[in-house]
C-alpha positions as CSV (number, residue, x, y, z in Angstrom):
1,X,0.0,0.0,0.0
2,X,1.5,3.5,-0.9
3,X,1.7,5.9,1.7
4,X,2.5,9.8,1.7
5,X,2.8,12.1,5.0
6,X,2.6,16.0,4.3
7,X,2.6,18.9,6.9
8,X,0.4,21.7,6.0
9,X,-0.9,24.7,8.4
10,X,-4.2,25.1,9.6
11,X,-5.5,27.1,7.3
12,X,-5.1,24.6,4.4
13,X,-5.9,21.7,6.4
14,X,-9.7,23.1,6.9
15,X,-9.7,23.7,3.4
16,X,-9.1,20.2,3.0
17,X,-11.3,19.1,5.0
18,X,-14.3,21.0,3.3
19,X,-13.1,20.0,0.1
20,X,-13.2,16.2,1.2
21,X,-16.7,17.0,2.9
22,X,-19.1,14.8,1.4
23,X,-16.3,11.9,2.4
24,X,-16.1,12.4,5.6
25,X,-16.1,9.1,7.6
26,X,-17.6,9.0,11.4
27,X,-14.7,6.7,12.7
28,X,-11.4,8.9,13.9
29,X,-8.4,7.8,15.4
30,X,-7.4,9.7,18.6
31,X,-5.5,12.8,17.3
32,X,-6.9,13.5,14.5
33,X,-9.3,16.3,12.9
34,X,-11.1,14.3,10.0
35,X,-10.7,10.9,8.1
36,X,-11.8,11.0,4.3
37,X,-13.0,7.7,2.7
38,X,-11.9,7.8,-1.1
39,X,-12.2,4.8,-3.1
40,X,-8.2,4.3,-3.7
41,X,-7.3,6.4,-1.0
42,X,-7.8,6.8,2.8
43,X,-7.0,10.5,4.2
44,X,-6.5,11.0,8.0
45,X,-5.6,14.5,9.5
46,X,-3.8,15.1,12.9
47,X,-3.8,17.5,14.7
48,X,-0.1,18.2,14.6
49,X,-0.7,19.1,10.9
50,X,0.4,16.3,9.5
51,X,-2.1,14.8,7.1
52,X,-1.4,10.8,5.7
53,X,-2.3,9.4,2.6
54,X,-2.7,6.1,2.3
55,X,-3.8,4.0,-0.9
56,X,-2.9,3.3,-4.6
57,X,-4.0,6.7,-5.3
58,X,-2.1,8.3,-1.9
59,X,0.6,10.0,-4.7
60,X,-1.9,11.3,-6.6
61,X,-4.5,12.8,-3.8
62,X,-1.8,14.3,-1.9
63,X,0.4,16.2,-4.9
64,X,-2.0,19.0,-5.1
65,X,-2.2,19.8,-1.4
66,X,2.0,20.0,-1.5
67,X,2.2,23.4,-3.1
68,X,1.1,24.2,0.4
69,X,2.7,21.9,2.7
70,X,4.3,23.4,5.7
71,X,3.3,26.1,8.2
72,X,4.1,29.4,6.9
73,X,7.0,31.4,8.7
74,X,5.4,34.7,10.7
75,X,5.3,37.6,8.4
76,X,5.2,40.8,9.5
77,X,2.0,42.4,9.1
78,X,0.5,44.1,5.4
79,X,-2.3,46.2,4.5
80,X,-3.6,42.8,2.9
81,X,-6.5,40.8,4.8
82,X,-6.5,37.5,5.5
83,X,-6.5,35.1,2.9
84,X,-5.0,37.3,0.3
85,X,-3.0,35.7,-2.6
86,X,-2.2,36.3,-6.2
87,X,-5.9,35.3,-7.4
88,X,-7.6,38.0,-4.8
89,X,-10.0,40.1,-6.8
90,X,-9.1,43.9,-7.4
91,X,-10.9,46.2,-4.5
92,X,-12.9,47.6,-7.3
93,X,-14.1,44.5,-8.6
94,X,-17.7,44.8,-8.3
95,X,-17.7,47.5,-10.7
96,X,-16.3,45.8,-13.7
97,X,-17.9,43.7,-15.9
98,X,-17.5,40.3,-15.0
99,X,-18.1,36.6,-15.4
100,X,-19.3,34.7,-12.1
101,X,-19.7,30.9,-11.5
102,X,-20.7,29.1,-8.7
103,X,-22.1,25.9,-7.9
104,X,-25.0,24.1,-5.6
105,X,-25.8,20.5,-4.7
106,X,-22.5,19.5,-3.5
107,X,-23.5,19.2,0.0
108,X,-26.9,17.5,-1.0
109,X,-27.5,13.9,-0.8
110,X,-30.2,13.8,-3.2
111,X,-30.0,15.7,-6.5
112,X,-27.2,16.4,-9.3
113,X,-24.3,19.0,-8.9
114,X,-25.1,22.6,-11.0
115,X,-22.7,24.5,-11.9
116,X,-23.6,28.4,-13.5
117,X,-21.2,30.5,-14.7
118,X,-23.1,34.2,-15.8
119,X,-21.8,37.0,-17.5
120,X,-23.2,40.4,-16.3
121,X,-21.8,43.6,-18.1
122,X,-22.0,47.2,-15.7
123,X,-24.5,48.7,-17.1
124,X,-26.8,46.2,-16.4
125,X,-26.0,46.3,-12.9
126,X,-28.8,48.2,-12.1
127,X,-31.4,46.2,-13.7
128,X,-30.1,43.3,-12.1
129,X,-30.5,45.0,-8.6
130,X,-33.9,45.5,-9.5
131,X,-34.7,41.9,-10.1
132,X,-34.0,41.1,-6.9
133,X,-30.5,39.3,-7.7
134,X,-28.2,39.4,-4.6
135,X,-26.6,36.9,-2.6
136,X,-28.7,33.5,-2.7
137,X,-27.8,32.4,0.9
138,X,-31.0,34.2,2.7
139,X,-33.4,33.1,-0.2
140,X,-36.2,30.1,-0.3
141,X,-37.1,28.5,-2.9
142,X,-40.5,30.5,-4.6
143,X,-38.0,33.7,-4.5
144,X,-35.5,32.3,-6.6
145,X,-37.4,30.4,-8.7
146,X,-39.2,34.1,-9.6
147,X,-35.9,35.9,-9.7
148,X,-34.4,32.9,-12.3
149,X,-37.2,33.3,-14.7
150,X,-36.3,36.6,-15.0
151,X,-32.4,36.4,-15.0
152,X,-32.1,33.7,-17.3
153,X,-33.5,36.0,-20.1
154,X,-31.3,39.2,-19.1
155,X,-27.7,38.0,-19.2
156,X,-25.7,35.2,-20.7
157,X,-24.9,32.1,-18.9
158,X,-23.9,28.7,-18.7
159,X,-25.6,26.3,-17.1
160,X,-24.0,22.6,-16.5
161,X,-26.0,19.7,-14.5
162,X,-23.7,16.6,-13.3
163,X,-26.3,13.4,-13.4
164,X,-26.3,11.7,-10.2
165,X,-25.6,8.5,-12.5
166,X,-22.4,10.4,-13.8
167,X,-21.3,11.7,-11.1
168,X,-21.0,8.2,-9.1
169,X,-19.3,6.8,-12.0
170,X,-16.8,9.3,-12.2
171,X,-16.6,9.3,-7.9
172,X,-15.6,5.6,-8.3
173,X,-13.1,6.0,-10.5
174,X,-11.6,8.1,-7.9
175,X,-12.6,11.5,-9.1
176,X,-13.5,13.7,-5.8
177,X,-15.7,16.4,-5.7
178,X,-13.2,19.0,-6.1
179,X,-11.9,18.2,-9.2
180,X,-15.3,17.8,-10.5
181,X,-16.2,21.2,-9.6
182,X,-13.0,22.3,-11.2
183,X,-13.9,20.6,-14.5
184,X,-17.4,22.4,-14.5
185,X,-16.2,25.7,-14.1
186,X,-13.9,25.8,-16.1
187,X,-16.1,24.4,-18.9
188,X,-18.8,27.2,-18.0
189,X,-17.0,29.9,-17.7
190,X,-15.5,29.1,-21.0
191,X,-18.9,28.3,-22.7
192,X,-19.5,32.1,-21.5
193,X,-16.3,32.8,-23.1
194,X,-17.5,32.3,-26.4
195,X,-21.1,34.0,-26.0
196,X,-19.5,37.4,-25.4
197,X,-17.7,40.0,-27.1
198,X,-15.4,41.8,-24.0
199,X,-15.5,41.4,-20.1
200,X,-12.8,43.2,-17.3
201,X,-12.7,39.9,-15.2
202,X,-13.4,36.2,-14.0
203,X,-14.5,35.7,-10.4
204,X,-15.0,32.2,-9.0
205,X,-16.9,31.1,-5.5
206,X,-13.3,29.4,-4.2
207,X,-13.9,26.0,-3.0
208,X,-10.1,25.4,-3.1
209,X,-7.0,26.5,-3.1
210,X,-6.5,28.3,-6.7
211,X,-3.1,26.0,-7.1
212,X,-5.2,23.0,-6.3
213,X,-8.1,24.1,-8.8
214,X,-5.8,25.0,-11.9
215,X,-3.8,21.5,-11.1
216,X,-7.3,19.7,-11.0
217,X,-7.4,21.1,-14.6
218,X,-4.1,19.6,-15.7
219,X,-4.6,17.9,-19.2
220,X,-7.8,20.1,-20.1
221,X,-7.6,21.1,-23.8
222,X,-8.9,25.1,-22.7
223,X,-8.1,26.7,-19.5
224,X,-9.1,29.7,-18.5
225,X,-6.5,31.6,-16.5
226,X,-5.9,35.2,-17.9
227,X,-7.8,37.2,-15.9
228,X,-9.3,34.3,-13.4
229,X,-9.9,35.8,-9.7
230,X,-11.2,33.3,-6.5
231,X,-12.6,34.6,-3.5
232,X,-14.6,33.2,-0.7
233,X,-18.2,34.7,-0.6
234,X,-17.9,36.0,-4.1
235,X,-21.7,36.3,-4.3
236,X,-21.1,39.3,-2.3
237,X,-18.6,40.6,-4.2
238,X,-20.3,40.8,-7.7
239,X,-23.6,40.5,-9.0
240,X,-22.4,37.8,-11.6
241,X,-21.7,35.3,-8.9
242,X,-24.7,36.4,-7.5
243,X,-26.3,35.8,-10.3
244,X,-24.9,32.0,-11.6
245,X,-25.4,31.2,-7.6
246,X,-29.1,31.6,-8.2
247,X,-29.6,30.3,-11.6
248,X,-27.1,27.2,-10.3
249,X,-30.1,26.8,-7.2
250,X,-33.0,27.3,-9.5
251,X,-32.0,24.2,-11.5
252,X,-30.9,22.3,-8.9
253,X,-34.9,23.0,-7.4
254,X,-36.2,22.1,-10.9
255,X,-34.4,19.0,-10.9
256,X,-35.2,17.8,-7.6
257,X,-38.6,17.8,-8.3
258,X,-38.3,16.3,-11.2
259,X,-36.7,13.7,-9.6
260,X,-39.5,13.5,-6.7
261,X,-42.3,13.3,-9.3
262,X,-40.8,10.5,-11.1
263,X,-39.8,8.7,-7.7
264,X,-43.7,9.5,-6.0
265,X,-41.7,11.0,-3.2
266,X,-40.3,14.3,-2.0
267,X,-36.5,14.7,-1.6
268,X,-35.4,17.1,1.1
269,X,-32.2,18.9,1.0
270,X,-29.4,18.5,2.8
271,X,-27.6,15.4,4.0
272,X,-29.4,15.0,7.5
273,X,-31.2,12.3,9.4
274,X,-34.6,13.3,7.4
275,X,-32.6,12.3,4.3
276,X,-32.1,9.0,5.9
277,X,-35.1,8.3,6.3
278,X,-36.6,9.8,2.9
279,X,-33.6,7.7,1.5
280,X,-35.1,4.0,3.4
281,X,-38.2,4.8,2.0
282,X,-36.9,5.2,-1.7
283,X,-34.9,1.7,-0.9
284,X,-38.3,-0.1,0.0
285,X,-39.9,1.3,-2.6
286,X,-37.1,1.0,-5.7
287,X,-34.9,-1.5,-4.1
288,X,-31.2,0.0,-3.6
289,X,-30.5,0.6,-7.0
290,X,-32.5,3.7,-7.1
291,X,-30.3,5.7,-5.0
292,X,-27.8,5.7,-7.8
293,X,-29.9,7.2,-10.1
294,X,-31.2,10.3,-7.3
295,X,-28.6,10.4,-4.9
296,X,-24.6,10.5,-4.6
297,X,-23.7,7.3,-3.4
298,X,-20.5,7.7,-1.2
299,X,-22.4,9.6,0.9
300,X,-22.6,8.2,4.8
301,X,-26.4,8.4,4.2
302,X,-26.6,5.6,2.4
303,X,-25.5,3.1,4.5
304,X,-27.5,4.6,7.2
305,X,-30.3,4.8,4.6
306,X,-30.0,0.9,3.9
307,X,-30.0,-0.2,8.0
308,X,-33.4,2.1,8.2
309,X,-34.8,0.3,6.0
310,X,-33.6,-3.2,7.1
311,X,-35.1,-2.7,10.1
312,X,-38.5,-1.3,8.8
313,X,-38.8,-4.7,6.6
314,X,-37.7,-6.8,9.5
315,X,-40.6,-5.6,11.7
316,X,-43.1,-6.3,9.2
Protein backbone atom coordinates (compact mmCIF):
# COMPACT_ATOMS: atom_id res chain seq x y z
CA UNK A 1 0.00 0.00 0.00
CA UNK A 2 1.47 3.52 -0.90
CA UNK A 3 1.72 5.85 1.68
CA UNK A 4 2.46 9.84 1.72
CA UNK A 5 2.85 12.13 5.04
CA UNK A 6 2.61 16.02 4.30
CA UNK A 7 2.58 18.89 6.91
CA UNK A 8 0.40 21.74 5.99
CA UNK A 9 -0.94 24.71 8.38
CA UNK A 10 -4.16 25.11 9.62
CA UNK A 11 -5.51 27.12 7.31
CA UNK A 12 -5.10 24.57 4.41
CA UNK A 13 -5.92 21.74 6.41
CA UNK A 14 -9.75 23.15 6.86
CA UNK A 15 -9.68 23.72 3.41
CA UNK A 16 -9.06 20.20 2.96
CA UNK A 17 -11.33 19.06 5.03
CA UNK A 18 -14.27 21.03 3.27
CA UNK A 19 -13.06 20.01 0.06
CA UNK A 20 -13.18 16.21 1.22
CA UNK A 21 -16.65 16.99 2.86
CA UNK A 22 -19.11 14.80 1.41
CA UNK A 23 -16.32 11.86 2.36
CA UNK A 24 -16.13 12.43 5.65
CA UNK A 25 -16.06 9.12 7.63
CA UNK A 26 -17.56 8.97 11.42
CA UNK A 27 -14.72 6.70 12.70
CA UNK A 28 -11.43 8.85 13.87
CA UNK A 29 -8.40 7.75 15.41
CA UNK A 30 -7.44 9.67 18.61
CA UNK A 31 -5.53 12.84 17.33
CA UNK A 32 -6.89 13.47 14.48
CA UNK A 33 -9.34 16.28 12.86
CA UNK A 34 -11.12 14.28 10.00
CA UNK A 35 -10.71 10.90 8.13
CA UNK A 36 -11.81 10.99 4.28
CA UNK A 37 -12.96 7.66 2.69
CA UNK A 38 -11.93 7.77 -1.15
CA UNK A 39 -12.17 4.76 -3.07
CA UNK A 40 -8.18 4.25 -3.70
CA UNK A 41 -7.31 6.39 -1.00
CA UNK A 42 -7.81 6.77 2.81
CA UNK A 43 -7.00 10.46 4.22
CA UNK A 44 -6.48 11.02 8.00
CA UNK A 45 -5.61 14.47 9.46
CA UNK A 46 -3.82 15.07 12.86
CA UNK A 47 -3.75 17.51 14.73
CA UNK A 48 -0.07 18.19 14.62
CA UNK A 49 -0.73 19.14 10.89
CA UNK A 50 0.42 16.31 9.52
CA UNK A 51 -2.09 14.75 7.06
CA UNK A 52 -1.42 10.79 5.67
CA UNK A 53 -2.32 9.36 2.61
CA UNK A 54 -2.74 6.06 2.25
CA UNK A 55 -3.80 4.04 -0.89
CA UNK A 56 -2.94 3.31 -4.56
CA UNK A 57 -3.97 6.71 -5.34
CA UNK A 58 -2.09 8.30 -1.90
CA UNK A 59 0.65 10.04 -4.75
CA UNK A 60 -1.92 11.34 -6.62
CA UNK A 61 -4.51 12.83 -3.79
CA UNK A 62 -1.77 14.34 -1.92
CA UNK A 63 0.44 16.17 -4.88
CA UNK A 64 -2.00 19.03 -5.06
CA UNK A 65 -2.22 19.81 -1.36
CA UNK A 66 1.99 19.96 -1.48
CA UNK A 67 2.23 23.37 -3.05
CA UNK A 68 1.12 24.25 0.39
CA UNK A 69 2.71 21.92 2.67
CA UNK A 70 4.32 23.42 5.67
CA UNK A 71 3.27 26.11 8.23
CA UNK A 72 4.09 29.43 6.92
CA UNK A 73 7.00 31.41 8.74
CA UNK A 74 5.42 34.74 10.67
CA UNK A 75 5.31 37.64 8.36
CA UNK A 76 5.23 40.82 9.52
CA UNK A 77 1.96 42.45 9.14
CA UNK A 78 0.50 44.08 5.43
CA UNK A 79 -2.33 46.20 4.51
CA UNK A 80 -3.58 42.82 2.95
CA UNK A 81 -6.54 40.79 4.76
CA UNK A 82 -6.51 37.51 5.53
CA UNK A 83 -6.49 35.14 2.89
CA UNK A 84 -4.97 37.35 0.33
CA UNK A 85 -3.03 35.68 -2.56
CA UNK A 86 -2.20 36.33 -6.17
CA UNK A 87 -5.94 35.31 -7.41
CA UNK A 88 -7.59 38.03 -4.83
CA UNK A 89 -10.04 40.06 -6.80
CA UNK A 90 -9.07 43.86 -7.37
CA UNK A 91 -10.86 46.18 -4.48
CA UNK A 92 -12.90 47.59 -7.29
CA UNK A 93 -14.07 44.54 -8.61
CA UNK A 94 -17.74 44.77 -8.25
CA UNK A 95 -17.74 47.55 -10.68
CA UNK A 96 -16.31 45.80 -13.69
CA UNK A 97 -17.90 43.70 -15.92
CA UNK A 98 -17.52 40.28 -14.97
CA UNK A 99 -18.10 36.57 -15.45
CA UNK A 100 -19.28 34.74 -12.10
CA UNK A 101 -19.72 30.86 -11.51
CA UNK A 102 -20.74 29.09 -8.72
CA UNK A 103 -22.14 25.89 -7.90
CA UNK A 104 -25.02 24.05 -5.58
CA UNK A 105 -25.84 20.48 -4.75
CA UNK A 106 -22.48 19.49 -3.48
CA UNK A 107 -23.54 19.17 0.05
CA UNK A 108 -26.92 17.45 -1.04
CA UNK A 109 -27.51 13.85 -0.84
CA UNK A 110 -30.15 13.78 -3.25
CA UNK A 111 -29.98 15.67 -6.51
CA UNK A 112 -27.19 16.44 -9.27
CA UNK A 113 -24.28 19.01 -8.93
CA UNK A 114 -25.14 22.57 -10.99
CA UNK A 115 -22.72 24.52 -11.92
CA UNK A 116 -23.58 28.41 -13.53
CA UNK A 117 -21.16 30.55 -14.71
CA UNK A 118 -23.14 34.25 -15.81
CA UNK A 119 -21.75 37.05 -17.45
CA UNK A 120 -23.21 40.41 -16.28
CA UNK A 121 -21.78 43.64 -18.08
CA UNK A 122 -21.98 47.15 -15.74
CA UNK A 123 -24.47 48.72 -17.06
CA UNK A 124 -26.77 46.17 -16.42
CA UNK A 125 -26.01 46.31 -12.92
CA UNK A 126 -28.81 48.24 -12.11
CA UNK A 127 -31.39 46.24 -13.73
CA UNK A 128 -30.13 43.34 -12.15
CA UNK A 129 -30.46 44.99 -8.56
CA UNK A 130 -33.89 45.54 -9.52
CA UNK A 131 -34.70 41.86 -10.06
CA UNK A 132 -34.03 41.11 -6.90
CA UNK A 133 -30.45 39.34 -7.74
CA UNK A 134 -28.20 39.43 -4.62
CA UNK A 135 -26.62 36.92 -2.62
CA UNK A 136 -28.72 33.49 -2.72
CA UNK A 137 -27.81 32.37 0.91
CA UNK A 138 -31.02 34.16 2.65
CA UNK A 139 -33.41 33.13 -0.18
CA UNK A 140 -36.16 30.07 -0.29
CA UNK A 141 -37.06 28.52 -2.90
CA UNK A 142 -40.50 30.50 -4.55
CA UNK A 143 -38.01 33.73 -4.46
CA UNK A 144 -35.50 32.29 -6.60
CA UNK A 145 -37.41 30.43 -8.69
CA UNK A 146 -39.20 34.14 -9.59
CA UNK A 147 -35.89 35.89 -9.71
CA UNK A 148 -34.40 32.94 -12.27
CA UNK A 149 -37.16 33.33 -14.69
CA UNK A 150 -36.27 36.60 -15.02
CA UNK A 151 -32.41 36.40 -15.05
CA UNK A 152 -32.10 33.66 -17.30
CA UNK A 153 -33.53 35.96 -20.10
CA UNK A 154 -31.30 39.17 -19.10
CA UNK A 155 -27.69 37.96 -19.17
CA UNK A 156 -25.72 35.25 -20.71
CA UNK A 157 -24.86 32.12 -18.88
CA UNK A 158 -23.95 28.70 -18.72
CA UNK A 159 -25.61 26.27 -17.08
CA UNK A 160 -23.98 22.64 -16.51
CA UNK A 161 -25.96 19.67 -14.45
CA UNK A 162 -23.68 16.65 -13.30
CA UNK A 163 -26.30 13.42 -13.37
CA UNK A 164 -26.25 11.67 -10.21
CA UNK A 165 -25.59 8.50 -12.45
CA UNK A 166 -22.38 10.36 -13.84
CA UNK A 167 -21.31 11.70 -11.13
CA UNK A 168 -20.95 8.22 -9.11
CA UNK A 169 -19.34 6.81 -11.97
CA UNK A 170 -16.83 9.29 -12.20
CA UNK A 171 -16.60 9.26 -7.95
CA UNK A 172 -15.58 5.55 -8.30
CA UNK A 173 -13.12 6.01 -10.45
CA UNK A 174 -11.63 8.14 -7.93
CA UNK A 175 -12.60 11.48 -9.14
CA UNK A 176 -13.45 13.65 -5.76
CA UNK A 177 -15.70 16.39 -5.68
CA UNK A 178 -13.21 19.04 -6.10
CA UNK A 179 -11.93 18.17 -9.22
CA UNK A 180 -15.29 17.77 -10.54
CA UNK A 181 -16.16 21.22 -9.58
CA UNK A 182 -13.02 22.29 -11.19
CA UNK A 183 -13.93 20.59 -14.54
CA UNK A 184 -17.42 22.42 -14.47
CA UNK A 185 -16.24 25.69 -14.05
CA UNK A 186 -13.94 25.78 -16.07
CA UNK A 187 -16.09 24.43 -18.93
CA UNK A 188 -18.78 27.16 -17.97
CA UNK A 189 -17.01 29.95 -17.66
CA UNK A 190 -15.55 29.08 -21.05
CA UNK A 191 -18.90 28.33 -22.67
CA UNK A 192 -19.47 32.07 -21.48
CA UNK A 193 -16.25 32.78 -23.15
CA UNK A 194 -17.46 32.31 -26.36
CA UNK A 195 -21.13 34.04 -25.95
CA UNK A 196 -19.53 37.41 -25.45
CA UNK A 197 -17.66 40.04 -27.14
CA UNK A 198 -15.39 41.77 -24.00
CA UNK A 199 -15.46 41.36 -20.06
CA UNK A 200 -12.82 43.18 -17.32
CA UNK A 201 -12.68 39.95 -15.15
CA UNK A 202 -13.44 36.25 -14.01
CA UNK A 203 -14.55 35.68 -10.44
CA UNK A 204 -14.99 32.22 -9.01
CA UNK A 205 -16.88 31.11 -5.50
CA UNK A 206 -13.35 29.41 -4.15
CA UNK A 207 -13.90 26.05 -3.01
CA UNK A 208 -10.11 25.42 -3.15
CA UNK A 209 -6.98 26.50 -3.10
CA UNK A 210 -6.55 28.34 -6.72
CA UNK A 211 -3.14 26.02 -7.13
CA UNK A 212 -5.16 23.04 -6.31
CA UNK A 213 -8.10 24.08 -8.79
CA UNK A 214 -5.77 24.95 -11.89
CA UNK A 215 -3.85 21.46 -11.06
CA UNK A 216 -7.27 19.70 -11.02
CA UNK A 217 -7.40 21.06 -14.59
CA UNK A 218 -4.08 19.63 -15.75
CA UNK A 219 -4.59 17.87 -19.22
CA UNK A 220 -7.81 20.09 -20.05
CA UNK A 221 -7.58 21.09 -23.77
CA UNK A 222 -8.95 25.08 -22.74
CA UNK A 223 -8.07 26.70 -19.45
CA UNK A 224 -9.10 29.75 -18.53
CA UNK A 225 -6.53 31.56 -16.50
CA UNK A 226 -5.91 35.21 -17.87
CA UNK A 227 -7.84 37.20 -15.89
CA UNK A 228 -9.27 34.28 -13.38
CA UNK A 229 -9.87 35.81 -9.69
CA UNK A 230 -11.16 33.34 -6.55
CA UNK A 231 -12.63 34.58 -3.49
CA UNK A 232 -14.59 33.15 -0.71
CA UNK A 233 -18.21 34.69 -0.64
CA UNK A 234 -17.87 35.97 -4.13
CA UNK A 235 -21.70 36.32 -4.33
CA UNK A 236 -21.14 39.28 -2.32
CA UNK A 237 -18.61 40.60 -4.15
CA UNK A 238 -20.32 40.78 -7.67
CA UNK A 239 -23.59 40.47 -8.98
CA UNK A 240 -22.35 37.79 -11.63
CA UNK A 241 -21.74 35.34 -8.95
CA UNK A 242 -24.70 36.41 -7.45
CA UNK A 243 -26.33 35.78 -10.26
CA UNK A 244 -24.93 32.03 -11.63
CA UNK A 245 -25.42 31.15 -7.55
CA UNK A 246 -29.10 31.64 -8.16
CA UNK A 247 -29.62 30.26 -11.55
CA UNK A 248 -27.12 27.21 -10.26
CA UNK A 249 -30.11 26.80 -7.16
CA UNK A 250 -32.96 27.27 -9.46
CA UNK A 251 -31.99 24.18 -11.53
CA UNK A 252 -30.90 22.30 -8.89
CA UNK A 253 -34.88 22.98 -7.40
CA UNK A 254 -36.17 22.12 -10.92
CA UNK A 255 -34.39 19.04 -10.90
CA UNK A 256 -35.17 17.83 -7.62
CA UNK A 257 -38.57 17.80 -8.26
CA UNK A 258 -38.32 16.27 -11.18
CA UNK A 259 -36.71 13.65 -9.60
CA UNK A 260 -39.48 13.55 -6.72
CA UNK A 261 -42.31 13.32 -9.29
CA UNK A 262 -40.79 10.49 -11.06
CA UNK A 263 -39.78 8.67 -7.71
CA UNK A 264 -43.75 9.46 -5.98
CA UNK A 265 -41.67 10.98 -3.19
CA UNK A 266 -40.29 14.32 -1.96
CA UNK A 267 -36.47 14.74 -1.59
CA UNK A 268 -35.38 17.13 1.09
CA UNK A 269 -32.24 18.87 0.96
CA UNK A 270 -29.42 18.49 2.80
CA UNK A 271 -27.63 15.43 3.96
CA UNK A 272 -29.36 14.98 7.50
CA UNK A 273 -31.18 12.31 9.39
CA UNK A 274 -34.59 13.35 7.40
CA UNK A 275 -32.58 12.27 4.30
CA UNK A 276 -32.11 8.99 5.86
CA UNK A 277 -35.06 8.28 6.34
CA UNK A 278 -36.62 9.79 2.88
CA UNK A 279 -33.62 7.65 1.51
CA UNK A 280 -35.07 4.04 3.43
CA UNK A 281 -38.17 4.82 2.05
CA UNK A 282 -36.86 5.17 -1.65
CA UNK A 283 -34.93 1.73 -0.88
CA UNK A 284 -38.28 -0.11 0.00
CA UNK A 285 -39.89 1.29 -2.57
CA UNK A 286 -37.12 0.97 -5.67
CA UNK A 287 -34.91 -1.52 -4.10
CA UNK A 288 -31.15 -0.02 -3.56
CA UNK A 289 -30.53 0.59 -6.98
CA UNK A 290 -32.46 3.70 -7.09
CA UNK A 291 -30.30 5.66 -4.96
CA UNK A 292 -27.82 5.73 -7.82
CA UNK A 293 -29.86 7.20 -10.09
CA UNK A 294 -31.20 10.29 -7.28
CA UNK A 295 -28.59 10.44 -4.87
CA UNK A 296 -24.62 10.54 -4.64
CA UNK A 297 -23.74 7.29 -3.37
CA UNK A 298 -20.50 7.66 -1.16
CA UNK A 299 -22.40 9.58 0.85
CA UNK A 300 -22.65 8.19 4.82
CA UNK A 301 -26.42 8.42 4.16
CA UNK A 302 -26.59 5.60 2.39
CA UNK A 303 -25.48 3.07 4.53
CA UNK A 304 -27.48 4.63 7.21
CA UNK A 305 -30.30 4.75 4.65
CA UNK A 306 -30.03 0.92 3.93
CA UNK A 307 -30.04 -0.17 7.96
CA UNK A 308 -33.44 2.06 8.21
CA UNK A 309 -34.84 0.26 5.96
CA UNK A 310 -33.62 -3.24 7.09
CA UNK A 311 -35.05 -2.66 10.11
CA UNK A 312 -38.54 -1.28 8.76
CA UNK A 313 -38.77 -4.69 6.59
CA UNK A 314 -37.70 -6.80 9.49
CA UNK A 315 -40.56 -5.59 11.73
CA UNK A 316 -43.14 -6.29 9.16
Amino acid sequence: MSQVVITVSPSIMTEMRNNYNSMLSDKQPPGSVFVAKLPSCTITAYRSGKVLFQGSSAETEAKPWQSGAGTPSPKKKTGKKVGDHKFAPPPTISTLSAIGSDEVGTGDFFGPMTVVAAFVDKKQMPLLKELGVRDSKGMKDPEIIEIAKNLIKTISYSLLVLPNEKYNAMQKKGMNQGKMKALLHNQAIHNVQKKVSSYDAILVDQFAKPEVYFNYLKGQPTIVKDSVYFATKAEELHLAVAAASIIARYSFVMEMNRLGKENKVELPKGAGPIVDQAAAKLIQKHGEDVLNKVAKVHFANSQKAKDLAEKANKRR
